[in-house]
C-alpha positions in Angstrom: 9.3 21.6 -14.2 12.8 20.4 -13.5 13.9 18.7 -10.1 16.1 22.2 -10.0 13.1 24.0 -10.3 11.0 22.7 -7.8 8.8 25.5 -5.9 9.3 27.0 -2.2 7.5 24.3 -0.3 5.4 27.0 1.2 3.7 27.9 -2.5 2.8 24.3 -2.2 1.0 25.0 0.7 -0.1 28.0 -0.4 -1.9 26.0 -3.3 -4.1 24.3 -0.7 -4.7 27.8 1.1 -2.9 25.9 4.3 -2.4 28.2 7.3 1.2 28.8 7.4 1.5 28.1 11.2 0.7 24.5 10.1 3.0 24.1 7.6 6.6 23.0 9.4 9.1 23.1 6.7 12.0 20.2 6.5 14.1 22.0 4.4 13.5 23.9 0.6 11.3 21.0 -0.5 9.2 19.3 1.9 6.7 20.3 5.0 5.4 18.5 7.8 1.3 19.8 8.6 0.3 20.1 12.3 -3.0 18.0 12.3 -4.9 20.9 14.0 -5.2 22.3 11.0 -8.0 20.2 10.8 -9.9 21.5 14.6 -13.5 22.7 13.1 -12.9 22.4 9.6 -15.7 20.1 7.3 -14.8 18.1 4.3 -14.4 20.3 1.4 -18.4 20.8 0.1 -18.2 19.3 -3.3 -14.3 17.3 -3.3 -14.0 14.3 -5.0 -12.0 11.1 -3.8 -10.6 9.3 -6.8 -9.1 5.6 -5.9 -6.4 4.6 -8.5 -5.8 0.7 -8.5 -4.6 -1.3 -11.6 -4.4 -5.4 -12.7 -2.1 -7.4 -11.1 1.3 -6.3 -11.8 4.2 -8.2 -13.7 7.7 -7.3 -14.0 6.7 -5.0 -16.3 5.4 -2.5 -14.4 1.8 -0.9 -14.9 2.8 2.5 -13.8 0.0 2.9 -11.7 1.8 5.5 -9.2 3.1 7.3 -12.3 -0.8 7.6 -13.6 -1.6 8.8 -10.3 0.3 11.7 -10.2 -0.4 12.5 -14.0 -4.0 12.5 -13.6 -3.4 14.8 -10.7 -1.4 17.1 -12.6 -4.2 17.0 -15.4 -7.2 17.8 -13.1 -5.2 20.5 -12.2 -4.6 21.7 -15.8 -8.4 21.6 -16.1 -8.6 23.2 -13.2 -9.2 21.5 -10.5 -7.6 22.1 -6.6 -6.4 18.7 -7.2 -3.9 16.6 -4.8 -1.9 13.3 -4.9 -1.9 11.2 -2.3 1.1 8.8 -1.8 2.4 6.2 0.5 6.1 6.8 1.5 9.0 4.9 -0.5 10.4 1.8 1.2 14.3 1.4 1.0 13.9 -2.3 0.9 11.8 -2.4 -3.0 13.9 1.0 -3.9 17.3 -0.7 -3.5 16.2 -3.7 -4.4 14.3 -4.6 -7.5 10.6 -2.7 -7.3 11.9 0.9 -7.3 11.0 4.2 -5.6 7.7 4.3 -5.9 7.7 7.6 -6.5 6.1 8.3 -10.2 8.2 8.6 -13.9 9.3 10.4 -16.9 7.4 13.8 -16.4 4.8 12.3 -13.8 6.5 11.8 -10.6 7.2 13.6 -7.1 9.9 15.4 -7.0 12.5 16.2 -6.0 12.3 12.7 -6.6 15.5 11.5 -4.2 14.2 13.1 -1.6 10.9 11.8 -1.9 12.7 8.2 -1.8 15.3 8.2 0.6 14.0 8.9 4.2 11.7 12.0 3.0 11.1 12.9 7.1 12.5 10.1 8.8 8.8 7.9 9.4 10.0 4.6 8.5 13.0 4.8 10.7 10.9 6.2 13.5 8.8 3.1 13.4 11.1 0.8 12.8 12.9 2.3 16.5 9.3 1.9 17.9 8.5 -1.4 17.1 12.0 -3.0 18.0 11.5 -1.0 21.2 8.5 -3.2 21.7 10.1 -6.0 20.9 12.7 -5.4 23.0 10.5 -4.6 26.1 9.2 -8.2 25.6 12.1 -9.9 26.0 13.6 -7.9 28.8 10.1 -8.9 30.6 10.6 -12.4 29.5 14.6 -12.0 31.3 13.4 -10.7 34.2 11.4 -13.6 35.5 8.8 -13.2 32.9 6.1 -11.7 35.2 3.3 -11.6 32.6 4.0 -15.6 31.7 4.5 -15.4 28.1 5.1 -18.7 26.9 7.9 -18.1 24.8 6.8 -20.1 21.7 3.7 -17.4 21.3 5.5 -14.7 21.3 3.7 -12.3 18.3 6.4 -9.8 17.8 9.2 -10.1 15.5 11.6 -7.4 15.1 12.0 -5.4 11.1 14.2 -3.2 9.4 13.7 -1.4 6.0 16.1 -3.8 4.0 15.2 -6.9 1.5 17.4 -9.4 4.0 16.3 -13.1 3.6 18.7 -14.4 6.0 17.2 -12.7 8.6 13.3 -14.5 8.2 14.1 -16.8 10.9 16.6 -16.4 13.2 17.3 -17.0 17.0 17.9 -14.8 19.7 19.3 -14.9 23.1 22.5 -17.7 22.2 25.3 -18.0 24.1 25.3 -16.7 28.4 22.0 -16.0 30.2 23.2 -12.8 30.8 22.0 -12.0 26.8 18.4 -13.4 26.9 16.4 -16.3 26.8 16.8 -18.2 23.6 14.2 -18.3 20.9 13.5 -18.8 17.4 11.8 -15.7 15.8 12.8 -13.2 12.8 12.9 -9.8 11.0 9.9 -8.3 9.0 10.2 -5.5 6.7 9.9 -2.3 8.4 6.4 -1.4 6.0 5.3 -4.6 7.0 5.4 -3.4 10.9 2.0 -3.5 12.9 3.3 -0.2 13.6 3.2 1.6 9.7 -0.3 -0.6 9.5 -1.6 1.7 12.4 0.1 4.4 11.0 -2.0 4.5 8.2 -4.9 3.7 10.1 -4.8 6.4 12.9 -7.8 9.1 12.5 -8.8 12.1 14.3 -9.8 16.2 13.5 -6.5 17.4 15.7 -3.4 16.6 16.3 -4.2 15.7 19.9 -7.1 13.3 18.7 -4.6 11.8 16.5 -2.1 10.8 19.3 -4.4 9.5 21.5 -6.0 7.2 18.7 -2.1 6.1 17.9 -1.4 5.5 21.5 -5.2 3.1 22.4 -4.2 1.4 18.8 -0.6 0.7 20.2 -2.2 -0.6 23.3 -3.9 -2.7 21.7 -1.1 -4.9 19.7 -0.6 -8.5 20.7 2.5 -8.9 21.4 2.5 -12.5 22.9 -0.1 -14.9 24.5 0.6 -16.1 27.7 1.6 -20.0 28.8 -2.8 -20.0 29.7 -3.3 -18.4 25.8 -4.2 -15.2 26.6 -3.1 -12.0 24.6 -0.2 -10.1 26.4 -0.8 -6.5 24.9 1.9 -3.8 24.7 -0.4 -2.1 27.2 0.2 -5.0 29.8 3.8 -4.8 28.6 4.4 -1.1 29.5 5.8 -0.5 26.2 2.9 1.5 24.1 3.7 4.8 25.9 7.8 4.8 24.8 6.6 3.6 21.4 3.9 6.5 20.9 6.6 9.4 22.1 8.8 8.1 19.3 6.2 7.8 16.5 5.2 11.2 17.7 6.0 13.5 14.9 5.0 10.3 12.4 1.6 11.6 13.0 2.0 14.5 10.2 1.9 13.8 6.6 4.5 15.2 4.7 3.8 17.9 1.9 5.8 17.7 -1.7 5.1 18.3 -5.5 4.6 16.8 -8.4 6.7 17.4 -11.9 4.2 20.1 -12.6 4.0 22.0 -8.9 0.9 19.9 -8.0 0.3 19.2 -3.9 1.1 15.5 -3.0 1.1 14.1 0.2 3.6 11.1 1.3 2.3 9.3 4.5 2.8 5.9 5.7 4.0 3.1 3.8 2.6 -0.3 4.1 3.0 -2.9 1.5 -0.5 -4.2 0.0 1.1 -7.6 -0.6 2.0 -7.9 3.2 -0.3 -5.3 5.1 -3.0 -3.1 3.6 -1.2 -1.1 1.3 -2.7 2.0 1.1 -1.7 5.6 2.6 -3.0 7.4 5.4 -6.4 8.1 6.3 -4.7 11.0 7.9 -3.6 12.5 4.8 -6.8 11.2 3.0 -8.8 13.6 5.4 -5.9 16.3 5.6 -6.7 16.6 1.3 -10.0 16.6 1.7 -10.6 19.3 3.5 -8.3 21.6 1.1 -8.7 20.3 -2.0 -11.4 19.9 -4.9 -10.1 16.4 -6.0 -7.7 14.1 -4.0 -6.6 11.3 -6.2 -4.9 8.5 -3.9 -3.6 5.0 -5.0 -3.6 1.5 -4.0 -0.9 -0.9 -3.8 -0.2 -3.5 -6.6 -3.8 -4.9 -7.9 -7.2 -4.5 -7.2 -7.2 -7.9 -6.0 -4.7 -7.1 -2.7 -4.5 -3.2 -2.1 -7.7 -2.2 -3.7 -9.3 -4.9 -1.9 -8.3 -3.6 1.6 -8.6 0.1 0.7 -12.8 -1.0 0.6 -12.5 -3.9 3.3 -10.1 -1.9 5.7 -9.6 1.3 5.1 -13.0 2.6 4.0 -14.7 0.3 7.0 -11.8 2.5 9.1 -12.7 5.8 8.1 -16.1 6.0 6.9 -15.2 7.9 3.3 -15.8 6.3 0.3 -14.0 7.4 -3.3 -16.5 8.3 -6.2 -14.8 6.5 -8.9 -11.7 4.1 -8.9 -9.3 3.9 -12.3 -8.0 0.8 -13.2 -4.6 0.9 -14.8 -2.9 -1.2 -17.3 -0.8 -1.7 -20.4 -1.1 -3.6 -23.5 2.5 -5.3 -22.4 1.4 -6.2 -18.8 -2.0 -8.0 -20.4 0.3 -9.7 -23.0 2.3 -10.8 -20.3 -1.3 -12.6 -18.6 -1.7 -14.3 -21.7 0.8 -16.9 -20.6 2.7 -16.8 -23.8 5.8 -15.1 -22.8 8.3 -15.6 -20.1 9.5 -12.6 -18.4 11.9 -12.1 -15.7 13.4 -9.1 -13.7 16.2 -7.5 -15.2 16.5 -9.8 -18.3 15.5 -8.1 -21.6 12.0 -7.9 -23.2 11.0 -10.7 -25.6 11.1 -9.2 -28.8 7.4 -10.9 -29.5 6.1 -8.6 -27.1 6.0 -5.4 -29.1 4.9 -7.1 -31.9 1.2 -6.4 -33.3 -0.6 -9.7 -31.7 -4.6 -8.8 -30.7 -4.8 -12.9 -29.4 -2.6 -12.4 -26.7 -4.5 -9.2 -25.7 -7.1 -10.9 -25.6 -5.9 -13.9 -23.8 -4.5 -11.8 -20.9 -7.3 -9.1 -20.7 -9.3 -11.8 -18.7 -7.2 -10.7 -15.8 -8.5 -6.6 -16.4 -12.0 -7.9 -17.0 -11.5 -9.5 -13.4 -10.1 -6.9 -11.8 -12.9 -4.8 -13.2 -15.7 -7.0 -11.9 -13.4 -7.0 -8.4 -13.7 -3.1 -7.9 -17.8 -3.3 -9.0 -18.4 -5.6 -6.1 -17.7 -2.5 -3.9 -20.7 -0.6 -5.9 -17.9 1.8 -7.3 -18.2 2.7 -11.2 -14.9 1.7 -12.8 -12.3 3.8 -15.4 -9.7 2.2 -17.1 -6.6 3.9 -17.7 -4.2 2.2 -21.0 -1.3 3.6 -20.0 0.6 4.2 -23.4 3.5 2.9 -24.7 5.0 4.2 -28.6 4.7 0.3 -29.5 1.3 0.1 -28.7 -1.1 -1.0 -31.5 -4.1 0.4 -32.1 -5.9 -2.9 -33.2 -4.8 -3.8 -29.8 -5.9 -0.9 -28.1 -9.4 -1.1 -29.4 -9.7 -5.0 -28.2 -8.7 -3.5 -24.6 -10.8 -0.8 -24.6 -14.0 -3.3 -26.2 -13.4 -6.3 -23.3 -12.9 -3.4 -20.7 -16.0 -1.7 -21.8 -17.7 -5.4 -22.4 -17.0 -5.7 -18.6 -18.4 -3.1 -17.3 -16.0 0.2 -16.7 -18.0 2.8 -17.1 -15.4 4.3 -19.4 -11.9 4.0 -20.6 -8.9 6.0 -21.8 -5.8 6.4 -23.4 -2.8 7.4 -20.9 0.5 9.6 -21.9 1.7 11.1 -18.7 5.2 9.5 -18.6 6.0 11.0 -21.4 3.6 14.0 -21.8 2.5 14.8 -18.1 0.0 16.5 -17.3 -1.0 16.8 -20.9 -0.6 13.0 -21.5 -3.8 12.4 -18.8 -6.3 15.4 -19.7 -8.7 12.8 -21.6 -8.4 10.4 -18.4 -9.2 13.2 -15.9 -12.1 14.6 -18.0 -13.7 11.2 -17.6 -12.8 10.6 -14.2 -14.4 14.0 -13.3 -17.9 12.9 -15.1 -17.6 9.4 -13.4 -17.4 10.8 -10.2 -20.7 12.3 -10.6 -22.6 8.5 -11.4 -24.9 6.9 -8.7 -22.7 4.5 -6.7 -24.3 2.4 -3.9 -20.8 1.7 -1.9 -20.5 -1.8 -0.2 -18.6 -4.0 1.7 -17.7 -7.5 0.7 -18.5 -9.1 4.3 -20.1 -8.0 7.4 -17.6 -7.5 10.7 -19.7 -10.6 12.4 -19.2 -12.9 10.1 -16.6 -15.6 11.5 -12.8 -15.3 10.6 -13.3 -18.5 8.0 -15.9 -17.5 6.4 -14.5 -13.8 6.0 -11.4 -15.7 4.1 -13.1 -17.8 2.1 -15.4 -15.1 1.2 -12.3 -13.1 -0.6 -10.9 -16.7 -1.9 -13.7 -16.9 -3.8 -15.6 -13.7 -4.7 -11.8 -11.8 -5.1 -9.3 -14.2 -6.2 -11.4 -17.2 -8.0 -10.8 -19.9 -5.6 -12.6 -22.7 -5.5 -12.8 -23.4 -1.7 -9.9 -22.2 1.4 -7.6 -24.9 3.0 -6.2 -24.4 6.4 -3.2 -25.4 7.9 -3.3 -27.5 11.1 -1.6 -24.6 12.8 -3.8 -21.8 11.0 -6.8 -23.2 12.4 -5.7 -23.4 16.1 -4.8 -19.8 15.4 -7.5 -18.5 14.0 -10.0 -20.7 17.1 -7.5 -18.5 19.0 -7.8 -15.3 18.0 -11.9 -15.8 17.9 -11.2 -16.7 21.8 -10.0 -13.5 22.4 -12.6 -11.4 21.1 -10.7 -11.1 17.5 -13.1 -12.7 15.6 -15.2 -8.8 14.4 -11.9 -7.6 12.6 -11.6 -7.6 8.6 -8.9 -9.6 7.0 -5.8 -8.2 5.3 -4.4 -11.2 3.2 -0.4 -11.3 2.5 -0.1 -13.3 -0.7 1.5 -12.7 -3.9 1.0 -9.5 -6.4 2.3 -11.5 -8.9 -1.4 -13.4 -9.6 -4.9 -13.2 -8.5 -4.1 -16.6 -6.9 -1.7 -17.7 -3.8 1.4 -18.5 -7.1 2.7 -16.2 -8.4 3.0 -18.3 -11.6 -0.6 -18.8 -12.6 -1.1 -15.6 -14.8 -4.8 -13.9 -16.6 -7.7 -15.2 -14.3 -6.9 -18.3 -12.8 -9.7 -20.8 -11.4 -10.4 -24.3 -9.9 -7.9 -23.6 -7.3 -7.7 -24.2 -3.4 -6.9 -21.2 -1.6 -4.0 -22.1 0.9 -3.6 -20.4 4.6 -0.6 -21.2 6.0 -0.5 -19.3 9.1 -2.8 -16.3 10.7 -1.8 -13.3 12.6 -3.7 -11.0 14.8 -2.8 -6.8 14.2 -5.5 -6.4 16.9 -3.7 -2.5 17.1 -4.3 -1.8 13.5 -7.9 -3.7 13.8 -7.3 -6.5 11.4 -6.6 -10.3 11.2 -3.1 -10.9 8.8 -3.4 -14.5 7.1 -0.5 -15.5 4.8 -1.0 -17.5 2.0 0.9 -20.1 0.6 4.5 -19.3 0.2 4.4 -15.5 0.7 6.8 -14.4 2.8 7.3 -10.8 4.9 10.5 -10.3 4.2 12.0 -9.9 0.9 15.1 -10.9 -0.1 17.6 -9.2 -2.6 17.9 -10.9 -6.1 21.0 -11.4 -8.0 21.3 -7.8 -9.5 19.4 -5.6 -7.3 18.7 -1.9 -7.6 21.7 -1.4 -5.3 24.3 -2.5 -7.4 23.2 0.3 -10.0 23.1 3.1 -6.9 26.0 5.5 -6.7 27.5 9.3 -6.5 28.5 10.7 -9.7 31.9 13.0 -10.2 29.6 16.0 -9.4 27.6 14.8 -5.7 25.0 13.6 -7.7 23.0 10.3 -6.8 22.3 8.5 -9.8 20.6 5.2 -10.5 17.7 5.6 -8.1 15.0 5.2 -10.5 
């Protein structure tokens, strides 16, 4: 199917057999769906929830969202009700260097500007929300500060959906009184937001038990401590109501297609290197309920957003997938092998398509950990080659032996870029008989277990640490937090994607390491405590030949250069 031939959005929903008074059409091509859709309804008897998750990415690109949708459009060849759920695209990756996140070649959601830029407007109504927050807090802090923030503890930075370094730190409030009190603080990245966190952690069988859970979990943010260190909430601020009204309609995932006419779902957008990085539990139970087999995806590796889809999002919401698929290619564990240096936007090293099994070899220790990372959670493991026309078969078979050597249950070839559908039908048959092996789900660490040990804990078991260190300020915030009553929540670690590790440039399975915490967070309103490791920062910044530069209208209207 062309992007010109995408179907009425309302066959879409027809697909799922959703009620049409539901279905609220935003134009030819997408569909908000009223939540009270769910009132009385039971999870599908019999649906399958397939977790897709992949090795730590490189500038490659593993093309884990574009295996996602193929292997939904290939269930549904065999089949299969099958759906895709997505998170929404981010303008700050999309315009910068990451892309739209949306699929490619023949796998992808379409039509696929749309599905990047803005789809229904969530990320803009967050970003309004949380700035309004923000902004409450300082007018309190004006006004003669009647909830004694101490100004140096105040939790809430402001974000916009753009890769802007030189906002990170700024400071506020310069010049006359009449414009503030002076402070340093900075921007986030809108998906970063406490806000798109809760977003994708908001649950309920209605639309009105949705709300309410958005509007306790917006209570609930920290948005300062006070001069005695007590948490100020955006309850005691007054400000959760305003922000609630304007993530209102937020609440409603957002129906599109794939290439091939296949339901997908876009809701919420949170990076997996920064926040949890999955989609909603929303749309998660929305698919569920309509569809045979839901195939969702985690952001970047198993290491970071598969991690928190078990640790956070599973702990959230109580569902558990049958199988996860770990993707790959043979150029991504070439890459792992150390041997080649690869940057964005420079070309290829010719060495890379050439026939070499030891470099396989040598960066297929970071699949084989990845694998053993996903069987921690009791979950049997497919991997997913995804295909390239270069690809050897000497060194297909020595991916396919470690990854079997490791564990997976099975493994499989992957041509959807270029074939859809077609391209995924060995992948989804195996998928479909995984899903029906004994699993015995768990979770890494238990929600009493102190906020230390809960880091170390994914130091060590997740990324190969050695031991955790903690910054001088870390710890105070951390003995903070546990004060407060914090100390129950899981973690959600921002560090790199770029390496199981804190750097980015220690490639395959590194070890011997110290872990490195260099400050700690509390999303109290999302229900997690945010470390940030080593360098990692929560704003990106644009590099020297961004996305953007390639971005334009052609002599017809068109927009070209998006993906």
């Amino acid at each position: 199917m062309s992007e010109h031939a995408c179907k009425p959005i309302s066959e879409i929903a027809q697909q799922l057999d959703l009620p049409k008074e539901y279905v609220e059409p935003h134009g030819h091509n997408k569909a908000k769906v009223h939540l009270d859709v769910l009132k009385g309804r039971q999870r599908r008897e019999g649906s399958k929830y397939v977790l897709v998750s992949a090795i730590t990415p490189t500038p490659l690109g593993e093309g884990k969202t574009t295996t996602t949708i193929g292997l939904g459009m290939a269930l549904s060849q065999l089949g299969h009700k099958s759906c895709v759920n997505l998170r929404q695209s981010s303008l700050g990756p999309a315009f910068g260097i990451k892309g739209g996140g949306a699929g490619g070649g023949l796998s992808k959601v379409i039509p696929l500007e749309e599905s990047i830029l803005h789809v229904t407007g969530d990320i803009h109504a967050i970003s309004q929300a949380h700035n309004q927050i923000a902004a409450l807090a300082d007018a309190s802090l004006f006004h003669d500060n009647p909830l004694n923030m101490n100004p140096e503890q105040i939790q809430i930075r402001r974000v916009v959906d753009v890769n802007d370094r030189c906002l990170r730190e700024v400071t506020i409030g310069q010049g006359k009184r009449i414009n503030g009190v002076e402070r340093a603080t900075g921007f986030d990245i809108s998906v970063a937001s406490e806000l798109m966190a809760i977003l994708a952690l908001v649950d309920g069988q209605s639309q009105k038990e949705a709300l309410l859970d958005l509007r306790a979990r917006i209570g609930k943010m920290v948005v300062a401590f006070d001069h005695d260190g007590n948490p100020v909430t955006a309850d005691d601020l007054k400000s959760a109501g305003s922000a609630t009204v304007i993530m209102k309609e937020t609440l409603k995932p957002t129906l599109m297609q794939t290439t091939e006419g296949t339901p997908a779902f876009l809701h919420a957008g949170p990076f997996a290197n920064i926040a949890h990085g999955n989609s909603s539990i929303l749309a998660d139970r929305l698919a569920l309920n309509f569809a045979d087999v839901v195939v969702t995806e985690a952001g970047f590796g198993a290491d970071i957003g598969g991690e928190k889809f078990f640790n956070i999002k599973c702990r959230a919401s109580g569902l558990v997938p049958d199988v996860a698929v770990l993707v790959t290619t043979i150029r991504a564990l070439k890459s792992h092998s150390g041997a080649f240096d690869i940057k964005p936007g420079k070309p290829l090293p010719e060495e890379l398509t050439h026939e070499n099994t030891d470099h396989v070899t040598a960066g297929a220790t970071n699949m084989v950990a990845q694998i053993k990372n996903l069987q921690k959670f009791g979950i049997p493991v497919v991997v997913a080659l995804n295909h390239y026309p270069d690809d050897h078969e000497s060194e297909v078979s020595v991916v396919r032996q470690m990854a079997q050597k490791a564990g997976a249950v099975d493994f499989a070839v992957s041509k959807v870029f270029g074939e859809g559908g077609k391209g995924g039908l060995e992948l989804a048959e195996k998928v479909m008989a995984a899903c029906d092996l004994p699993k015995e789900f768990k979770l890494l660490y238990p929600d009493e277990m102190n906020i230390r040990d809960k880091i170390r804990t994914l130091a060590q078991e997740i990324y190969g640490a050695d031991d955790v260190s903690f910054e001088d300020i870390a710890g105070a915030q951390i003995d903070q937090f546990e004060k407060a009553g914090f100390g129950n929540l899981p973690i959600c670690m921002a560090k790199t994607h770029l390496s199981l590790s804190h750097d980015p440039k220690l490639k395959g399975a590194p070890s011997g390491f110290t872990f490195p915490i260099r400050e700690v967070r509390a999303s109290a309103g999302a229900g997690f405590i945010y470390p940030l490791a080593g360098n990692m920062r929560t704003m990106p910044g644009l590099g020297k030949s961004p996305a953007a530069h390639q971005i334009d209208i052609d002599e017809d209207g068109n927009v070209v250069g998006l993906f």
